[in-house]
C-alpha positions, 0 to 999 in steps of 0.5 A, a space after each residue: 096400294 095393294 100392301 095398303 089394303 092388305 095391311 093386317 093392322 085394321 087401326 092403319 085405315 081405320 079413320 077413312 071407314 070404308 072397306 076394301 070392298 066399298 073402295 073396289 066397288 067405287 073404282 070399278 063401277 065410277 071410275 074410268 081409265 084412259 090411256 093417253 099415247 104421247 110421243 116417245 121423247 115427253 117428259 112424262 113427269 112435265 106432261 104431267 104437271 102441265 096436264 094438271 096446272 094448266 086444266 087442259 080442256 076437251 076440244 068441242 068434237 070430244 064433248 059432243 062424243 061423250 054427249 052422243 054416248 050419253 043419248 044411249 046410256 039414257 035411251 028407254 027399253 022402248 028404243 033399244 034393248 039393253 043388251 044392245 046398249 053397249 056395243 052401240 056405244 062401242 060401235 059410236 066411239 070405234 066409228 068417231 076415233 076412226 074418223 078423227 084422224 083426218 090426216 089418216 084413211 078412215 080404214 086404218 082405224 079399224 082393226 085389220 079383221 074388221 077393215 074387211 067386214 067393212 070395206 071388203 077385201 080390197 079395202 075400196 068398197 063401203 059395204 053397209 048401207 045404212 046404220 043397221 048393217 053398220 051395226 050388225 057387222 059390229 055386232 057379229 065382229 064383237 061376238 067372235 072377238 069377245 069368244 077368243 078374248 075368253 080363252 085368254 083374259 087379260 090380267 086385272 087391275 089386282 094383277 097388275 097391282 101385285 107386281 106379277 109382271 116385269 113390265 106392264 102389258 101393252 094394249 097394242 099387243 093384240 092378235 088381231 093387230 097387223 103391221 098394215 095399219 097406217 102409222 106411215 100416212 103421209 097426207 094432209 087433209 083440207 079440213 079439221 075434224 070440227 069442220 067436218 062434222 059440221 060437212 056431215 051433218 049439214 048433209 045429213 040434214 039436208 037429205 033427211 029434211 025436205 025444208 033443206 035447212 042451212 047449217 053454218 060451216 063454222 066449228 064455232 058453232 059446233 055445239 050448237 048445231 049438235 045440239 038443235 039437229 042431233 041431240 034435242 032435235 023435233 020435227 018443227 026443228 027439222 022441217 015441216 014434212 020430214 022424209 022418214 016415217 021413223 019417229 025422230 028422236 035424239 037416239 035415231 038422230 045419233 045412229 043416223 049421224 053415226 052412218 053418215 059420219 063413216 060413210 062421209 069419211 070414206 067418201 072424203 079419203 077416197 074422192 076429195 084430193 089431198 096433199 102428199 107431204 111425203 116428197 116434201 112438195 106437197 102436190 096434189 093427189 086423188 088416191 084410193 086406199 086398196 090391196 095388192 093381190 096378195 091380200 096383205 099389203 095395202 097402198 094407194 092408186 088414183 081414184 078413177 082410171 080417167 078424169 083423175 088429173 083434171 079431178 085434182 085441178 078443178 078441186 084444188 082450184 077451189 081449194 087455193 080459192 079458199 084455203 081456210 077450214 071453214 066455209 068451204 062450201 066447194 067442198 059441202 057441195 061436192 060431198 053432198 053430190 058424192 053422198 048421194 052417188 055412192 054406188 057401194 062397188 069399186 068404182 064407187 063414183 061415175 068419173 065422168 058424171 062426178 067431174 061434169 057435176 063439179 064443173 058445174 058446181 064451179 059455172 053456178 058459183 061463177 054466175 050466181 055468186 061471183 059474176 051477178 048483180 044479186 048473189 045467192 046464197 051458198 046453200 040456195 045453190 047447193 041444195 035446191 038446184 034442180 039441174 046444176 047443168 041447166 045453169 046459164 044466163 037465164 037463170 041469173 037474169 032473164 032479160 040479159 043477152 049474152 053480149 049484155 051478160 059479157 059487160 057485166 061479167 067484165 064489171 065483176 073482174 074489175 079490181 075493187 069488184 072481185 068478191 072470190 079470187 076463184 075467178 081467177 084459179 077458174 080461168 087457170 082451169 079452163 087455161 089448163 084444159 084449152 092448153 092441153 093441160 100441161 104442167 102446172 099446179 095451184 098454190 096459194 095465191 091470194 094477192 091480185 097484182 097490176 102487170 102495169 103498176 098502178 103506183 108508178 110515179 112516173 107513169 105516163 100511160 095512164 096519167 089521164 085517166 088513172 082515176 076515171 071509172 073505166 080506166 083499163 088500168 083496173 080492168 081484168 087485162 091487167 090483173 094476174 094473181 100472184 102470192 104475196 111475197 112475189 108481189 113484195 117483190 115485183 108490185 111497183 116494177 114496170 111490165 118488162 122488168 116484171 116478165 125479166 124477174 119471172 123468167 129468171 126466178 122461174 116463178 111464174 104463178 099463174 096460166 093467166 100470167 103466163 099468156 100475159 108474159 108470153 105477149 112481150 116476151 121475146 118480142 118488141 112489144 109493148 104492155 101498153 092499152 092495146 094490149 091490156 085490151 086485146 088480152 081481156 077480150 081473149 080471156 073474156 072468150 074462155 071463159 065465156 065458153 066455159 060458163 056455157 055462154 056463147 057471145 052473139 054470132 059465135 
């Protein structure tokens, strides 16, 4: 390309009548680079030709970037000074690709200096507290930075050209990079990037609006939202009376957006559990990122001192409930409530009051989703509930007494009437607090299984009365959930065959199973009406007790 342009023979470009400036003009002010890391083993020269044959498409979240950074770009003298445009759009892309990586703390996608600015020495505190410290922290970190580059300026694009370099700079080789920046993160996040901008945006709106609009959690309609709330927002849009008194603009929408995208994600790493793939058996976790005293290495502790295991049961509970990236309205809820009780230190939330609000968040799903002639609505429970501890009976219907209540219940744990399997995982949580929380940990479990076989072709318990509408064959005494492929395997088997099968293979799922297996194993006992009976009652107690409701005379 070089000895092309500076071929002293004119006629050689003579029929493209453009000269090497109006070309070097066109390259540098219209034309962007990117780079793309792939991994070590691509065949580049493939990657290549797939990359052009097939037209790979932007992904939804990477449009809406370029269309946040456009916001900026055309925003007038009287929103933002000029001068102030292009650190701001740093400041978006740096925050965006930061966030991105949900498999990553968002600290490790900031350079090692700027990690500090951010969140402080140790790594564990959030340090601005809204989108203008954010922003002033960046600012005062580019200027230092921009003040070292100029000692030493990186080769040009002619540079490179004119073979002055044996082999081509890398972009990593920097001084501010450090050996500590995460590439060994061994943690699965719950949720796509997609879904949780839609967890953050909705917040986001909720907090900022006080008509609490609802915003589907479903990345399909991503674009969408984005579009109504962040880049073409109005007031009517928003709300009647909007809690601000700045003016709502597409500009203030992205710099308002921008904050609670990082301090969501920060909040996410630190206080929503993961799964740790790195022993391969994917437990549970709820760890925060943090430095050793020696300020140089970093790693990770539990969240919280106390509360932290029965923090990981209870979110995991919802989670295995619903394992899906979308919808997971456990999780808005609990954001929402970490969102708004950041307290900016380094404990940053109170153990005690975070795991009683989630406990509670767990009671209003129960009563007013679950377990109710009338359910409401996901975002009604979420976001205009007063007092998540006042939740009880008489919220749901005031002329219910608790024995009243305690049939109805029974009518939603029937099978056929179940809507979420979190009545089940629920009841395991409360298992595990009334055993003293011994080893157990909630997988995937999503096949509700008869412990009697409801297609037994010689069945002789239930002969009469298999089909009447009350039959405790379906009642919640005789159900357990269990994964699918254990119920391939036991689902037609008769109880003492099931209890053997589960001993042997060590595959017990469930607290709720084990209480069943416990009641005949090892023993001349029968799974028989009496039983199934007697085994709900016991539950029906539990959880009960959990949900706040206390049966008559208790």
């Amino acid at each position: 390309m070089k000895d092309k342009f500076d071929s002293a023979n004119p006629s050689e470009n003579q029929h493209h009548k453009i000269s090497i400036q109006d070309f070097c003009h066109y390259l540098f002010t219209y034309v962007q680079i990117s780079r793309v890391p792939v991994p070590d083993e691509t065949d580049l020269n493939h990657y290549f030709e797939v990359m052009n044959n097939r037209g790979e498409q932007l992904e939804k979240h990477e449009i809406i970037k370029a269309r946040l950074l456009s916001v900026v770009e055309k925003a007038d003298s009287s929103e933002i000074d000029v001068a102030d445009k292009q650190p701001l759009k740093a400041l978006i892309h740096d925050v965006w690709e930061a966030c991105a990586n949900m498999n990553k703390y968002v600290q490790y996608g900031f350079s090692t200096t700027l990690r500090t600015e951010l969140f402080s020495n140790n790594l564990s505190v959030l340090k601005p507290k809204d989108f203008n410290a954010l922003l002033d922290i960046y600012k005062n970190h580019d200027e230092q930075n921009n003040t070292q580059a100029s000692k030493s300026q990186p080769p040009s694009l002619y540079d490179i050209l004119a073979d002055g370099f044996t082999s081509p700079p890398n972009p990593n080789d920097t001084a501010d990079k450090g050996d500590d920046d995460g590439i060994s993160e061994t943690y699965y996040s719950l949720v796509n990037f997609s879904s949780f901008l839609l967890h953050t945006l909705r917040i986001m709106i909720n907090i900022q609006s006080s008509n609490q609009k609802d915003i589907a959690l479903d990345d399909k309609q991503l674009l969408t939202q984005f579009e109504t709330y962040i880049l073409a927002p109005s007031v009517s849009k928003m709300s009647q009376n909007v809690v601000t008194e700045d003016k709502i603009t597409p500009l203030s929408q992205v710099k308002t957006f921008i904050y609670a995208l990082l301090k969501s994600k920060f909040i996410f790493d630190h206080f929503i559990i993961k799964r740790n793939m790195q022993d391969n058996k994917g437990q549970w976790t709820l760890n925060k990122l943090t430095k050793g005293e020696d300020k140089k290495n970093s790693y990770y502790k539990n969240s919280f001192e106390n509360d932290n295991n029965d923090l990981v049961m209870l979110q995991s509970a919802f989670h295995v409930s619903t394992p899906t990236t979308n919808y997971k309205h456990w999780l808005n809820a609990v954001l929402y409530y970490a969102y708004q009780h950041y307290q900016y230190n380094d404990i940053g939330l109170d153990s005690t009051a975070y795991l009683s609000h989630i406990e509670a968040i767990a009671r209003a799903f129960m009563l007013r989703r679950y377990l109710t002639d009338e359910p409401d609505d996901y975002h009604h429970i979420i976001y205009q509930t007063p007092d998540f501890n006042q939740i009880s009976f008489t919220n749901t219907d005031a002329s219910l007494t608790p024995n009243h209540l305690r049939t109805q219940i029974k009518q939603y744990l029937r099978y056929n009437n179940i809507r979420n399997i979190f009545v089940f995982n629920y009841l395991d949580y409360l298992l595990w607090k009334d055993e003293e929380r011994p080893e157990f940990t909630f997988t995937a479990r999503s096949s509700i299984e008869h412990f009697y076989p409801q297609n037994k072709r010689d069945d002789k318990l239930f002969i009469n009365d298999k089909n009447v509408e009350d039959t405790l064959l379906h009642s919640f005494g005789n159900l357990c959930l269990i994964s699918h492929s254990l119920n391939s395997r036991v689902s037609n088997d008769m109880p003492d065959v099931k209890v053997k099968y589960f001993l042997e293979s060590k595959q017990i799922d469930s607290l709720k199973l084990s209480r069943m297996i416990k009641c005949i194993s090892g023993q001349e006992a029968t799974w028989d009406k009496t039983m199934i009976a007697q085994h709900e009652e016991q539950m029906l107690e539990i959880m009960m007790k959990g949900l706040n409701l206390m049966s008559e005379g208790a």
